[in-house]
Each structure stands twice: as C-alpha cells, then as structure tokens.
C-alpha positions as CSV (number, residue, x, y, z in Angstrom):
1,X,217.8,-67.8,-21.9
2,X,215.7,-68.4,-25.0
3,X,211.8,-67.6,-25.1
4,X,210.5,-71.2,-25.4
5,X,211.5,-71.6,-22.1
6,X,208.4,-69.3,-20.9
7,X,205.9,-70.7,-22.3
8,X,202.9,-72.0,-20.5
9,X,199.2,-73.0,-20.9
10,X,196.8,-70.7,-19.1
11,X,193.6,-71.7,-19.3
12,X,191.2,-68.5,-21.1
13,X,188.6,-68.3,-18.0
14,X,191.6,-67.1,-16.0
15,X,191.7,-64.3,-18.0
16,X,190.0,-61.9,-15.6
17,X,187.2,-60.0,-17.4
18,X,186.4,-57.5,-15.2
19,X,188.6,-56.6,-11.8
20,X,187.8,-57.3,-7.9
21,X,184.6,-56.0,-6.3
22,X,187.0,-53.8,-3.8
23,X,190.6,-53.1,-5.1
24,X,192.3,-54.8,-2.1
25,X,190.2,-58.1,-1.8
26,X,192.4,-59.7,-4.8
27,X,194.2,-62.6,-4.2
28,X,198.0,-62.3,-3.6
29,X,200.7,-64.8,-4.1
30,X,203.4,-64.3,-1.5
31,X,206.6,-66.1,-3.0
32,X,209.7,-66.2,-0.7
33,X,212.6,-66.5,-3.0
34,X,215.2,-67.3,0.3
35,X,212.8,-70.2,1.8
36,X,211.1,-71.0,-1.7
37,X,207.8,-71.0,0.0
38,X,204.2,-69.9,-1.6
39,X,201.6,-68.2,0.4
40,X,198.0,-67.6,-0.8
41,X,196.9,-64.6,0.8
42,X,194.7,-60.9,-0.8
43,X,196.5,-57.8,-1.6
44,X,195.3,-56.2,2.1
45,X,197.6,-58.5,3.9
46,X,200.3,-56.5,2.7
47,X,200.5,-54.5,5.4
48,X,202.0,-57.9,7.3
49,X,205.2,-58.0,5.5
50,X,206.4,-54.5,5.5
51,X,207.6,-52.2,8.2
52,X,208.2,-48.4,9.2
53,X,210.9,-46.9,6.9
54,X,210.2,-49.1,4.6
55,X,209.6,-48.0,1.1
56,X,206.6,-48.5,-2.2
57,X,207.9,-46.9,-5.3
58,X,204.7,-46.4,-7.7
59,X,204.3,-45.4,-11.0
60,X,201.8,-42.2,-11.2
61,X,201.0,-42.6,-14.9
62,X,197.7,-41.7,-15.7
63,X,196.3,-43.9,-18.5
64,X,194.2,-41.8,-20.8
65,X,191.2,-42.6,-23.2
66,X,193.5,-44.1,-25.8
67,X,191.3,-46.0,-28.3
68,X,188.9,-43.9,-31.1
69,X,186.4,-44.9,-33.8
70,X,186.5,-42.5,-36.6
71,X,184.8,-43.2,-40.4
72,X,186.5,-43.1,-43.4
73,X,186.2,-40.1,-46.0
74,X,183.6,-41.3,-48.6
75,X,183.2,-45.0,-48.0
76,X,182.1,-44.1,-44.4
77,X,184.4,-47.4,-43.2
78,X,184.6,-48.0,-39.5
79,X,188.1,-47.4,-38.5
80,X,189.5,-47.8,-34.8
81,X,192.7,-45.4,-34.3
82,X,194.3,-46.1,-31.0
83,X,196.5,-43.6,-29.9
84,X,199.8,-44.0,-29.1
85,X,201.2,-40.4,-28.1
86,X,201.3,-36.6,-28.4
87,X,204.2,-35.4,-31.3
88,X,203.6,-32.2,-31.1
89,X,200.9,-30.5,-29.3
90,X,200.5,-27.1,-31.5
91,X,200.0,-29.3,-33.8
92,X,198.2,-31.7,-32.9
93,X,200.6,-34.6,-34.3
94,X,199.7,-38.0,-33.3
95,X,201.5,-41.4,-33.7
96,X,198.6,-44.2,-33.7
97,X,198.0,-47.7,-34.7
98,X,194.9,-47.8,-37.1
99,X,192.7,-51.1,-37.9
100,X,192.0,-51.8,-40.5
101,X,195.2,-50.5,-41.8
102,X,195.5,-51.3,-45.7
103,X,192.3,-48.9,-46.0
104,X,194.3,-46.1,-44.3
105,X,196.4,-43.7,-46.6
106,X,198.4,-41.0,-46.6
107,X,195.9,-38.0,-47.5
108,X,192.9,-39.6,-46.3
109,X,190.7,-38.1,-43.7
110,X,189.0,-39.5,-40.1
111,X,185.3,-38.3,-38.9
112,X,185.0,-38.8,-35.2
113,X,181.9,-38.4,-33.6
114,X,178.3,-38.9,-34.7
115,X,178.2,-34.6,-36.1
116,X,182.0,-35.5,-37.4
117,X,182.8,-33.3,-34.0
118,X,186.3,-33.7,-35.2
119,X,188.3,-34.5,-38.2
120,X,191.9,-35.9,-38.4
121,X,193.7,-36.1,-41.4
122,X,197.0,-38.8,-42.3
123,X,200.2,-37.7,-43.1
124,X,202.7,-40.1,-43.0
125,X,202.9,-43.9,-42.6
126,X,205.3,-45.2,-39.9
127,X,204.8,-49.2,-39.3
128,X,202.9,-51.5,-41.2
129,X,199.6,-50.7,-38.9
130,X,201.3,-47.4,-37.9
131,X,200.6,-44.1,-39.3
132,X,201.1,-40.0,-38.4
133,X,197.8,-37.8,-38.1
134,X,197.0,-34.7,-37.4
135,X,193.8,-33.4,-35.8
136,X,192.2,-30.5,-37.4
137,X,190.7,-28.9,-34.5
138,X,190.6,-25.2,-34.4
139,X,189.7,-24.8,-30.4
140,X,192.3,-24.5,-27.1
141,X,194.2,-27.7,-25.7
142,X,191.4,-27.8,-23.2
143,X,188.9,-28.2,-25.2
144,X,190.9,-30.3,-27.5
145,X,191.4,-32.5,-24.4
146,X,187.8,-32.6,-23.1
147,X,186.8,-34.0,-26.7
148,X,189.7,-36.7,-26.9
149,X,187.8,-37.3,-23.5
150,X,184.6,-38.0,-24.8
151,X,185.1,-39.5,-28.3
152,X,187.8,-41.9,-26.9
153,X,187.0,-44.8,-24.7
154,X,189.6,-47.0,-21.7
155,X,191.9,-48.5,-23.6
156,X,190.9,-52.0,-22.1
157,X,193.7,-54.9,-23.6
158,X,192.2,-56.8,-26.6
159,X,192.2,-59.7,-24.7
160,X,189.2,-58.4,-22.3
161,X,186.8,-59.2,-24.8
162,X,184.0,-56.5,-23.5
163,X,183.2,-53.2,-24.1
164,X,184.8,-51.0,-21.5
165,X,182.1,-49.3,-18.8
166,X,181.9,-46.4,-17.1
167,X,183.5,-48.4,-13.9
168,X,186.2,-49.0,-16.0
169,X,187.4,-45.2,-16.3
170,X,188.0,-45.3,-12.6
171,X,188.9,-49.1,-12.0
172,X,191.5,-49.2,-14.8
173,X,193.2,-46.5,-12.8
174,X,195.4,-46.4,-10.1
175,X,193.9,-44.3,-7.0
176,X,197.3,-41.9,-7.1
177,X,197.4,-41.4,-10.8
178,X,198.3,-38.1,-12.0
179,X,200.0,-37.5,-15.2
180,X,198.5,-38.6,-18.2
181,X,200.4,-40.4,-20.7
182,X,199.9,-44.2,-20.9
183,X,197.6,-46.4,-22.8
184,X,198.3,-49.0,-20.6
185,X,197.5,-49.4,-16.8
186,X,200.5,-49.9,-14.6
187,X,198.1,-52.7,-13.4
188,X,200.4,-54.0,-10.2
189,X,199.0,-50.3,-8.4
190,X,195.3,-51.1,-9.7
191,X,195.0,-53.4,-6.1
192,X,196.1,-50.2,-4.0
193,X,192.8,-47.9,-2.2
194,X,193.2,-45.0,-0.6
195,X,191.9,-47.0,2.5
196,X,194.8,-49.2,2.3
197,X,197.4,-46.5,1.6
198,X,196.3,-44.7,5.1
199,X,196.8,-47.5,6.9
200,X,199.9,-48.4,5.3
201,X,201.6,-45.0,5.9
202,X,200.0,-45.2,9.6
203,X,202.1,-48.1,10.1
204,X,205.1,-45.6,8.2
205,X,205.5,-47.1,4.9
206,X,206.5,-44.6,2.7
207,X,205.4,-43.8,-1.0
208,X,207.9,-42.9,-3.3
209,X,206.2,-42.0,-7.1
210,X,207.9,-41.8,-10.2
211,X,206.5,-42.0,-13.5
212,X,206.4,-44.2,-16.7
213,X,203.9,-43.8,-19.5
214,X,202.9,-47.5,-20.2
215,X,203.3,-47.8,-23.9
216,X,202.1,-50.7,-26.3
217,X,205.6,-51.8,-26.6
218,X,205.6,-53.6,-23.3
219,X,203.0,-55.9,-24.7
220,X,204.5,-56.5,-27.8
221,X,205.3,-60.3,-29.1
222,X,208.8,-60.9,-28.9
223,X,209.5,-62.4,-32.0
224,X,213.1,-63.9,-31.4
225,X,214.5,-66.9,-29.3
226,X,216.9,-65.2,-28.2
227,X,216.5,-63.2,-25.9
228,X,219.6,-60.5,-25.9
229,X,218.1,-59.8,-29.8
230,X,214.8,-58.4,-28.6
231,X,214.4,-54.8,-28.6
232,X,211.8,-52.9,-26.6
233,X,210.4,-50.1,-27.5
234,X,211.2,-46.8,-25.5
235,X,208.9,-45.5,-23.1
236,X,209.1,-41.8,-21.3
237,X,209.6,-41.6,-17.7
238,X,210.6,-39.6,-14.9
239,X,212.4,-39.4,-11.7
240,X,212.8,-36.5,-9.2
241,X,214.7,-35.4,-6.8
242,X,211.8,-35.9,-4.0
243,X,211.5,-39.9,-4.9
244,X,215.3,-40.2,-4.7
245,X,215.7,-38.7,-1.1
246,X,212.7,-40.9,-0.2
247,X,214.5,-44.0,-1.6
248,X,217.8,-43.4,-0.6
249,X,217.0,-42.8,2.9
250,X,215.3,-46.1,3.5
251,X,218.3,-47.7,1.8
252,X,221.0,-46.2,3.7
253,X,218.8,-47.1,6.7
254,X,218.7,-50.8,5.6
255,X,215.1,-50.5,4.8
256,X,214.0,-52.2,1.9
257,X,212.3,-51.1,-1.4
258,X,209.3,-52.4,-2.8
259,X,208.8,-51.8,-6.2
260,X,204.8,-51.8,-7.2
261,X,205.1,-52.5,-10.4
262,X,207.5,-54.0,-13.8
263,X,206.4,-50.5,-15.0
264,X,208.1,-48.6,-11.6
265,X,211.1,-51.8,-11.7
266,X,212.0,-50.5,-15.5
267,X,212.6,-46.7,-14.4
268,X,214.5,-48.0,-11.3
269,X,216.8,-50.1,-13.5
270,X,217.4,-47.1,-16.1
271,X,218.3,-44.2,-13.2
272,X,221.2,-45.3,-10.6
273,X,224.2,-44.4,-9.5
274,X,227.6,-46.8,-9.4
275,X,226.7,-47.2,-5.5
276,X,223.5,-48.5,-6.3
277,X,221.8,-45.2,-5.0
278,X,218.7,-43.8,-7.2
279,X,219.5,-40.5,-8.9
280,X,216.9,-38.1,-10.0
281,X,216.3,-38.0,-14.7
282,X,214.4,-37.7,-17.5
283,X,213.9,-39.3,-20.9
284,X,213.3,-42.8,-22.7
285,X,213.7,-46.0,-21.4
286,X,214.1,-49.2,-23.2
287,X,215.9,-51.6,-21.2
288,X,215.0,-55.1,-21.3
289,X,215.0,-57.1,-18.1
290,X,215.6,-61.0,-18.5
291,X,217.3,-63.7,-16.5
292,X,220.2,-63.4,-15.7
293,X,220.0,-59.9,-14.0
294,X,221.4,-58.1,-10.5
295,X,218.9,-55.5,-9.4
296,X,220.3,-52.7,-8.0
297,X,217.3,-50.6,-6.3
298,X,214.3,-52.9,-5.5
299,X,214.4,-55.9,-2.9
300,X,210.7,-56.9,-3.8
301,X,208.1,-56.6,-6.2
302,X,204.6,-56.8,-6.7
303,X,203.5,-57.6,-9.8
304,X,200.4,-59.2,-11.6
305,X,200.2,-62.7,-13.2
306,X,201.1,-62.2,-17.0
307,X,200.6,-64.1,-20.1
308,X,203.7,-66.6,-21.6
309,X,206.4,-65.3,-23.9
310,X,205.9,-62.0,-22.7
311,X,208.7,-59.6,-21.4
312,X,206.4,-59.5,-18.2
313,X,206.8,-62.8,-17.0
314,X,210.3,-62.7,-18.4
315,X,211.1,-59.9,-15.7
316,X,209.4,-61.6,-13.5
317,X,211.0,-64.4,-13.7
318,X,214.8,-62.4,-13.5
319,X,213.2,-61.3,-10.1
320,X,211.8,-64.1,-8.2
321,X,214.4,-66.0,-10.1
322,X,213.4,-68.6,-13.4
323,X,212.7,-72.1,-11.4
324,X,211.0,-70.6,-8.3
325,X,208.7,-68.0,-10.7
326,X,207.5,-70.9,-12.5
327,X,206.7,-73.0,-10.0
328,X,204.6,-70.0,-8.9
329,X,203.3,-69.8,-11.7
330,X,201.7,-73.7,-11.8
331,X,200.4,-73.1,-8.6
332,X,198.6,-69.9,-9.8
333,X,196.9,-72.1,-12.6
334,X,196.2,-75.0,-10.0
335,X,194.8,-72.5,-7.6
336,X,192.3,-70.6,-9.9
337,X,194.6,-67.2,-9.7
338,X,193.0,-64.5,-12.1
339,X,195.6,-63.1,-14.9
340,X,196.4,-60.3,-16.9
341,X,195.2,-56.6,-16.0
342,X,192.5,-57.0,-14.2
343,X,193.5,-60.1,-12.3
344,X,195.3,-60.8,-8.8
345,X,198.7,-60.2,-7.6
346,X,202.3,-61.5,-6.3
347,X,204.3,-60.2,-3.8
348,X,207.9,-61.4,-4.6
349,X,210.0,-60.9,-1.5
C-alpha cells in the first residue's frame, strides 16, 4: 500500500489537550471487523466484551522525565535536549535530540539548572538534530536519577501545545508502569485504573505485561510512498517466561488475547513461535506493521485514534483491516472523538 492512501483531515480541536477527568470515562469506539459495525461506548464498558480466561497483554514501560533545558557555555543560549536513552550508565552517555541544533558542537558544554546543578558536555554528533553527551556528575546513580527527575519535565508530544503539570507526571502514565525507559506513553493503557483492573480480574481477565520502551521513532514521518522502504527505528523490549505461560494458556484454551496497545502488538509480532505460540526474549525490535499483515498472537486491540501518515494508523489499519479502519475513522471526526495521546480509544475486535 502506499502512504497517500492514509491521509486524512483531522480537525486541530480534536487534538486532545489535556486527558479525561477519570481514566475510564473516555469514549471508546467498538469496531467489529466480522459484522463491520461501530459502537460508541467509554473505555469502562470494556468489561462487556471480554470473558474469564481471557487475556490483556500490557506494556509496563515507564515513561521517564525525558525533555531538559540546559544553557549554552558563554552565550547563555536556551537549549532544550530531549533525551532519548542511557549508552552507558558509568558513564553517563546519553543519545539526545537537541534544539536548536546548528548552535550545538562537539566540545561544547550544557548548564542545567538555575545554580548549573549539572553540567553535560558533547562528544559526538549522530543525526542532523542528534548528538552524544555525557553528564559530568560526580554523585551515585541515585542521585544522578533524583536530579534527571527534577531538572527534566513529562515529555508531553509537541503537538500538546501546553506546558506539562504536575497532573501530568501521573496522568501520562499508565497505573502498572514499572520500568522506566520510554519517552513516550504507551497511551492505549493511559484509559486503564486500578478500579477497572479489580473488577476486570474479578470477572477473570487476566493481565499479561511485557515491556517496550516507547521511543521517538514510532512517531517519526515516514518519508516514502512506499511503504515496504520505510524503516523504523529499533526499540528495546522484553518478554518473559511468566507473560508467555499466561498467554499461551488462554490460547490453547481458545481464549482470546487482547493486546492493549500498538506498543504491546509490536513485541507480540517480534517474539513467536512457528505454531503461533508466544516465546519468552530480549532485544530490539523494529518491525513495521502495514496492510497486508496475518497476526499471529492478538485477536483484538485497543488502541488510540492517531494522526494520518503515521505508522500508528498504518497498523491500525493492518488490524481492523484498511476499508473498515477508515470508515472508523470518519465517524471518529463526525462524532467529536478526541485524538492523539491524551484522547479516547478503540476497541478492535
């Protein structure tokens, strides 16, 4: 398929700003791909359309305080470094994207902090906008942690045009996230509360978690109209052994699988066996789903509304197959549906 094909006008005050009052009162699409029908429902009715046995793979990423302001050696120019992750931790290596770049060289040095609490120094460039620093900081990890923690603020997407709050450090968050790693939420879990998680387990849904630091790459124009030429850029996950048995089970059972997430679909699709079982690895992923694609783990997917030409929607899309996604999609503009990360959700079943 070529890329024109998903484009779309989304009106910009669909763009959710800021993310539901409660995490489970967002709307929720319900799109049947073997009837073709839409629903309009909110995340909480979940619970309606799954069973005991039946499974939620999630992605326990923790997104962590990604995006700096540092100054400039000498001119004292305002420079955002947004980092993108850990090289090597004894020495503090960092690949990060820096703004404005042509002002950043190799050999300059970063003040962070009003008392320059810490000073980070360029050594290599990588991309055009990327670059290689290291922090020169003579304290423990945890301390060198606690300050990334307080100098750094929620890496909220460009397109939220505000300033990110202190609701934002636990809203742009999933309520079971655990190891930190992404600059990116794996937004599809942001609708889940620990209220609704009790009651779906009462009913004996089960959770299975796995983990994928969200990287920038996943939101990164694709820049060809072809679609077998675009290259994503590889992300870390992680599967274990306990996730598999959890997964395997319900699909030896006939359950189904419910995959919360493009993030959680993307380590499903990277880690199976040739009888469509999950197996338990480690390492970098960077498949690229698009149309035409056979899933092999997930029968359903819950997902958020994405922007056009991105491989979001393109996934999507391979899901909840091209016609019926867009036709979603149209109804999701007609209807007032909120989009990106903070908006509301689909259920693809």
């Amino acid at each position: 398929m070529k890329l024109s094909q998903f484009r779309f006008d989304i009106p910009l005050n669909l763009i959710a700003e800021n993310p539901a009052k409660k995490r489970e009162d967002a709307r929720m699409m319900v799109v049947h791909r073997d009837t073709g029908n839409i629903e309009n429902r909110h995340f909480r009715d979940i619970i309606e359309y799954f069973d005991d046995k039946d499974v939620f793979v999630v992605n326990n990423t923790k997104v962590f305080p990604a995006r700096m302001y540092g100054r400039k050696e000498k001119t004292g120019a305002r420079i955002e470094v947004f980092l993108l992750r850990e090289l090597n931790k004894q020495n503090r290596l960092w690949d990060v994207i820096v703004d404005p770049a042509r002002k950043i060289r190799v050999g300059n040095k970063l003040y962070f902090g009003d008392t320059d609490d810490l000073v980070a120094e360029v050594i290599d460039n990588t991309t055009s906008r990327g670059r290689t620093i290291r922090f020169l900081f003579e304290g423990n990890d945890q301390e060198f942690r606690q300050i990334l923690a307080i100098l750094g603020e929620t890496p909220l997407p460009k397109l939220i045009k505000r300033k990110p709050n202190e609701e934002d450090k636990i809203r742009y968050q999933t309520v079971y996230a655990k190891y930190e790693g992404a600059v990116a939420a794996p937004t599809a879990g942001l609708h889940f509360s620990i209220e609704l998680i009790k009651r779906l387990e009462i009913k004996g849904i089960r959770f299975a978690e796995l983990t994928l630091h969200t990287g920038l790459g996943t939101f990164r124009p694709i820049e060809v109209e072809d679609l077998s030429k675009h290259k994503m850029d590889a992300e870390y996950y992680r599967i274990d052994d306990q996730a598999c048995r959890i997964v395997n089970k319900s699909k030896m059972e006939g359950s189904r699988i419910c995959a919360i997430g493009t993030t959680s679909i993307r380590a499903l699709e990277t880690s199976f066996t040739a009888e469509k079982l999950l197996k338990p690895s480690e390492g970098w992923t960077n498949i690229f789903i698009h149309p035409p694609y056979r899933f092999s783990i997930a029968d359903a997917l819950v997902t958020n509304f994405h922007l056009p030409k991105t491989s979001l929607l393109i996934m999507t899309c391979a899901f909840a197959g091209y016609d019926l996604a867009m036709e979603a999609y149209k109804k999701a503009i007609k209807d007032k549906y909120r989009f990106f990360s903070y908006g509301d959700s689909m259920l693809i079943l």
